[in-house]
Every structure is written in structure tokens, then in C-alpha cells.
N, C-alpha and C positions, 0 to 999 in steps of 0.2 A: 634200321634199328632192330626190327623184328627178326633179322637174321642174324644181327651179329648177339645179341644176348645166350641164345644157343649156343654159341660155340665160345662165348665165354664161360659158359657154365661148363660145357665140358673140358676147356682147357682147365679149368679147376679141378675138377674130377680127374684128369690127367696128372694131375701134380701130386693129388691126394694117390693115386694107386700107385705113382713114383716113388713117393714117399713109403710105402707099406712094401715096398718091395725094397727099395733101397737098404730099408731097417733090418728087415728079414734077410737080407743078403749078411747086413754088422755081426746079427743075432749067431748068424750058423759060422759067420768067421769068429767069432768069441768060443762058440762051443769047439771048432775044432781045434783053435790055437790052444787053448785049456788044456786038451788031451797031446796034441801032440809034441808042446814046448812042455808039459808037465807042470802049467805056471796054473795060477788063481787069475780069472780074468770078471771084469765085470762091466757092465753099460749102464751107466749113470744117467739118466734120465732129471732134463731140470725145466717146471715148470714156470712161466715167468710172465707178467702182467706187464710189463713195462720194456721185454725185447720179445724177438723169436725163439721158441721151445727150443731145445738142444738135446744133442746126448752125446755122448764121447765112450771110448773105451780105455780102462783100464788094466792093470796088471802088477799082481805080488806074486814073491815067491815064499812066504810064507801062509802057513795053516791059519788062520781064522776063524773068527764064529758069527753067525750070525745073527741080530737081534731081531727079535719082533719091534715092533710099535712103542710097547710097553715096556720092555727092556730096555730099548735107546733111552726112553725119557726117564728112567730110573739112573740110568749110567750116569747121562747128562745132569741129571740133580744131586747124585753124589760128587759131578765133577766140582759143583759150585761150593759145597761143602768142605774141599780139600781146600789148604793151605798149595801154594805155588810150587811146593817141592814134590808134597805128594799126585799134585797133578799133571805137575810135568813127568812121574814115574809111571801116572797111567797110562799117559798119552803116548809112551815111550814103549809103553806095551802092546799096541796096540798097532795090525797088520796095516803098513802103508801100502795103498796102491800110486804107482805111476800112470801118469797118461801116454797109452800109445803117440807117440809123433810122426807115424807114416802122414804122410799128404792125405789120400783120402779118410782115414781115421784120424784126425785131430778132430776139435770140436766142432759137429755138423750142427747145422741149423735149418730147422725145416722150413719150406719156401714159406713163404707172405702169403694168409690166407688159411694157412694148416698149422693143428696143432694137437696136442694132448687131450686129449677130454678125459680119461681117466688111465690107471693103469693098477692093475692089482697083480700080485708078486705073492705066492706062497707064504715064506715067512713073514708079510706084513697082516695076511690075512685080513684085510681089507682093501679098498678101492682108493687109492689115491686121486687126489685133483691139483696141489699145490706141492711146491717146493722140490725137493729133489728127493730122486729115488733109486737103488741100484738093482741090476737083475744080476746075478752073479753063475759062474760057470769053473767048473772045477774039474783036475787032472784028470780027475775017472774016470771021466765022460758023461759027466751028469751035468743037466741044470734045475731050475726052478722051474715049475711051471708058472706061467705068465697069461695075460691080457692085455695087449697092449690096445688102445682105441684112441684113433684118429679121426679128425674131425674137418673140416671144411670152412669157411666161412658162411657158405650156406646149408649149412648143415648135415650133409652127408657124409658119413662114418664107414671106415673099414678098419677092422681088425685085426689083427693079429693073435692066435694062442702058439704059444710056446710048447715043443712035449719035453717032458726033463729027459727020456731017454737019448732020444736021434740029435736034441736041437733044434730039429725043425720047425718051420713056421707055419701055419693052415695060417690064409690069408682071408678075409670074407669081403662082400662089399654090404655091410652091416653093423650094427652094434651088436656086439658081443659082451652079456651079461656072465661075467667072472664066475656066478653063481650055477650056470647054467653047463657048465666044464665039468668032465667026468673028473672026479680023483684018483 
């Protein structure tokens, strides 16, 4: 028993740097397809108490905007205020993304045992913990800069930061404070 709890811990900790890689692999293929299909692409991130975390990638080909925190929920309480016609013209307004349907890009789910512990994202300007959230990536070659932080069951975290220039991921085997990111 004293041997094998060890190497259940690190099979976990294997899964968790699987995982931090694997993502980082999604993140820089979103950033390059962006630039090189000339599309809107984005990784939806959905936190969930009752299955395993996910995230999937998306894609428009139209211009969009993006809201903060405070925006969405302003949008969202004018939605309730519109009569059915004015709000199907919003919604009508409004950039749809498709889901990639390659095999490996439909919706991943991260192994049993790993999960989100937070994620902070530029325009939300705060640290997420619940619900869904998108990191977005655009023709120009730009993205958001990000924090993404993964978790364990037993507690050990690696990060991910995003650079909005390259795409690229800095990987750590750590928590990584959003706050602690140059601007």
C-alpha cells in the first residue's frame, strides 16, 4: 500500500500536466487557425458541479464585440424587457459562433479528478469559478491574455498564461495569481 499511493498520486499529477498541455496545444491551434482562416475563433470553457469540466472550440465569421461582466448582465436585463419580436431582432444581431466538429476538437472533457479552479480572461477582468466562459482569438493574430488554472483532486495546480501576441501558453506547475501577470 505504501508503494502504490505514490504512484497514484503521480498518475494524477500526469493527467493534470496532460491536461495543461493538451489545452495549450487547443489554445495556440485557435490562435493560429484565427490568423490563418481569417475567422473569429474562441474556447468556451464550462464549469460544472454535477459532470466533468469541458471546453470546446468555436468559430464566426463575423466581427463581434466583446462584453465585460457588467455589459453581458446589462444586455441580458434589457433582453428580459424586450417584447418577443424586439428580442428575437437582438438576438438576430448578434455574432454566432459554430462548434468545431473535428474528432479531436468537439467537446473535451477533462479526465476524473481535474478541473478548473479558476480562469481569468481580460475582458471579464475578474477570476472566474462557475459557469461558462469564452477566451476569444481573432484574424490579426491577437488574443486575450488569460489564466487559465487547473486543479487536481489533491490539490495541485498548473497554469497556464496566455500572451495575446504569439498565442502562446507559459505552462507552470503552480497557481498562478491573474493579478500577478505583467499587462
Amino acid at each position: 500500500m505504501a508503494i502504490s499511493i505514490p504512484r497514484i498520486q503521480q498518475g494524477m499529477e500526469l493527467h493534470l500536466k496532460t491536461s495543461a498541455r493538451k489545452l495549450s496545444s487547443t489554445i495556440r491551434y485557435a490562435y493560429n487557425e484565427a490568423a490563418l482562416k481569417n475567422l473569429y475563433y474562441r474556447i468556451v470553457f464550462k464549469f460544472s458541479a454535477q459532470e466533468k469540466h469541458t471546453y470546446r472550440v468555436e468559430y464566426a465569421q463575423e466581427p463581434f464585440f466583446i462584453r465585460t461582466v457588467k455589459e453581458n448582465e446589462e444586455f441580458q436585463q434589457k433582453l428580459r424587457f424586450m417584447n418577443e419580436k424586439e428580442r428575437t431582432e437582438a438576438l438576430k444581431n448578434e455574432t454566432q459562433f459554430t462548434p468545431i466538429q473535428e474528432h479531436l476538437l468537439k467537446v473535451i472533457k477533462l479526465p476524473s479528478g481535474i478541473q478548473f479552479k479558476d480562469i481569468y480572461i481580460d475582458h471579464l477582468g475578474q477570476k472566474i469559478t462557475q459557469g461558462k466562459v469564452a477566451l476569444y482569438f481573432f484574424p490579426n493574430g491577437f488574443t486575450e491574455r488569460a489564466v487559465i488554472n487547473l486543479k487536481d483532486k489533491d490539490g495541485k495546480i498548473y497554469s497556464l498564461e496566455t500572451s495575446p501576441l504569439t498565442g502562446k501558453t507559459k505552462i507552470r506547475a503552480e497557481y498562478w495569481n491573474y493579478e500577478e501577470t505583467e499587462s
